[in-house]
Residue, then its C-alpha position, 0 to 999 in steps of 0.5 A: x770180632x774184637x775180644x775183652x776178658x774180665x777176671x773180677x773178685x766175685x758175683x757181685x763185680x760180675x753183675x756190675x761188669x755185665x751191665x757196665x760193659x753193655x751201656x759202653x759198647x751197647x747191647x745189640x752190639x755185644x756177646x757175653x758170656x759169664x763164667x763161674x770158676x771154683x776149685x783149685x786149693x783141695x779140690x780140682x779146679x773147674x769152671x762153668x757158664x753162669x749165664x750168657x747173652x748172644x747178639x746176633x750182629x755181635x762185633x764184641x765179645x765179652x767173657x766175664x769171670x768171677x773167680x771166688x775171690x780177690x786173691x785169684x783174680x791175677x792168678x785165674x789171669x796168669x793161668x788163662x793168659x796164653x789161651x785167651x790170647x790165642x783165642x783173639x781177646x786183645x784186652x785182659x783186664x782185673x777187677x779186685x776191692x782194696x777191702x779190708x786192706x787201708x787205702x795207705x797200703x794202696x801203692x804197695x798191692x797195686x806194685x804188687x799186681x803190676x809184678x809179672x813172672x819172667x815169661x810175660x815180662x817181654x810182652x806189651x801190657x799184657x794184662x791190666x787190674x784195677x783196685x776197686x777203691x775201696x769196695x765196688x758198692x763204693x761206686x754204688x754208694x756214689x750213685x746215690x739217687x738209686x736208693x729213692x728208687x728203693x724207697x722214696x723215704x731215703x733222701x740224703x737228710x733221712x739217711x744222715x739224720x739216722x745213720x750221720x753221713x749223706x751219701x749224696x754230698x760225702x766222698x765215697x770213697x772215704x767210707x771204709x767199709x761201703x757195702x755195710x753202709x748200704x746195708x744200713x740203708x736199706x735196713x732203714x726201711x726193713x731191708x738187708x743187703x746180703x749180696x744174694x746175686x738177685x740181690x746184687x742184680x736188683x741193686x744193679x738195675x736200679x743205678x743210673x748208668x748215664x749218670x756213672x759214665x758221665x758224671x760219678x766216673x769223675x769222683x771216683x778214680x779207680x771207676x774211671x779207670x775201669x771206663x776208660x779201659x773198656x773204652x779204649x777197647x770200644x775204639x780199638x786202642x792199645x790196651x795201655x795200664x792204668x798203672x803206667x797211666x798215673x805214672x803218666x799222670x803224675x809227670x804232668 
């Protein structure tokens, strides 16, 4: 059984994972497990299962946890790194927002992340974080026709004529703070987006994940990268980072 683990920010990047990881690998075909850990500054640390979803001609597992905040997703991974390894997860992988820092200080957190204790430093891309650019409601905010399902009123000209920009033409991740905007939205029709967890699961179900891989994944640099990770373990390929992959990228 082939074995991937996510470290993300918080509830709302694990309602987000969960989905995307299934419409990658597909649904009969995975196991995922979603944890919950808290704790750890002045008070013990400790996790617990949020949720879980069992296939029973599961050839994927994945195990899904949100560690509080975006300061503890390379932490949580430092710590569990040697147990998820001997445990058979071939692919480790963070997800954090770049919010509230400024996509100038991008390169610096990402050199940042890429940092490893000297225990890891001989070991083959043991694990692997994406920045979120600049929140993941950015990559809500992109898929753009999920709010007609919200409410028909919501067309791109309604949104611009009231709050002066047009989801469905502007560059999302030119929006500083894209989970306020969707917030906004909604509140155009009497509704709030507060990121309650049913909330998050709502918003969630109502994007178009064919038009994401496909499409929206292309807009948005740090989305495709995610894809392509979780894709590269779908077909059994060495985990490669996406930091050595825009080094690559960069030399073309």
């Amino acid at each position: 059984m082939k074995k991937i683990a996510f470290f993300v920010e918080g509830q709302t990047e694990q309602v987000f994972i969960n989905r995307l990881v299934k419409e990658i690998i597909g649904y009969g075909n995975l196991t995922v497990l979603l944890k919950k850990i808290s704790g750890g500054t002045n008070a013990p640390k400790r996790e617990f299962v949020r949720n879980y979803s069992i296939s029973l001609k599961s050839e994927y597992t994945a195990l899904i946890y949100d560690c509080g905040s975006d300061n503890r997703v390379k932490s949580e991974i430092l710590d569990n790194i040697n147990s998820l390894r001997e445990a058979g997860y071939t692919c480790v992988v963070g997800l954090r927002d770049l919010y509230p820092l400024s996509i100038e200080e991008l390169p610096r957190l990402e050199q940042g992340l890429k940092f490893l204790p000297y225990p890891l430093k001989k070991k083959d891309c043991p694990f692997d974080i994406v920045v979120a650019v600049r929140e993941v409601e950015t990559w809500f905010l992109a898929e753009s026709s999920h709010f007609l399902k919200v409410d028909r009123k919501l067309t791109g000209r309604f949104i611009e004529k009231h709050l002066g920009f047009n989801p469905d033409t502007v560059n999302p991740i030119s929006r500083e703070h894209p989970s306020e905007d969707i917030n906004k939205i909604y509140k155009l029709i009497g509704r709030s987006y507060t990121k309650k967890y049913w909330q998050v699961e709502k918003l969630v179900n109502r994007l178009d994940f064919n038009k994401i891989i496909k499409d929206i994944r292309f807009r948005t640099p740090s989305l495709n990268e995610l894809i392509q990770t979780i894709e590269q373990f779908k077909n059994g390929e060495l985990q490669e980072s996406v930091i050595l992959r825009k080094e690559k990228s960069s030399l073309k």
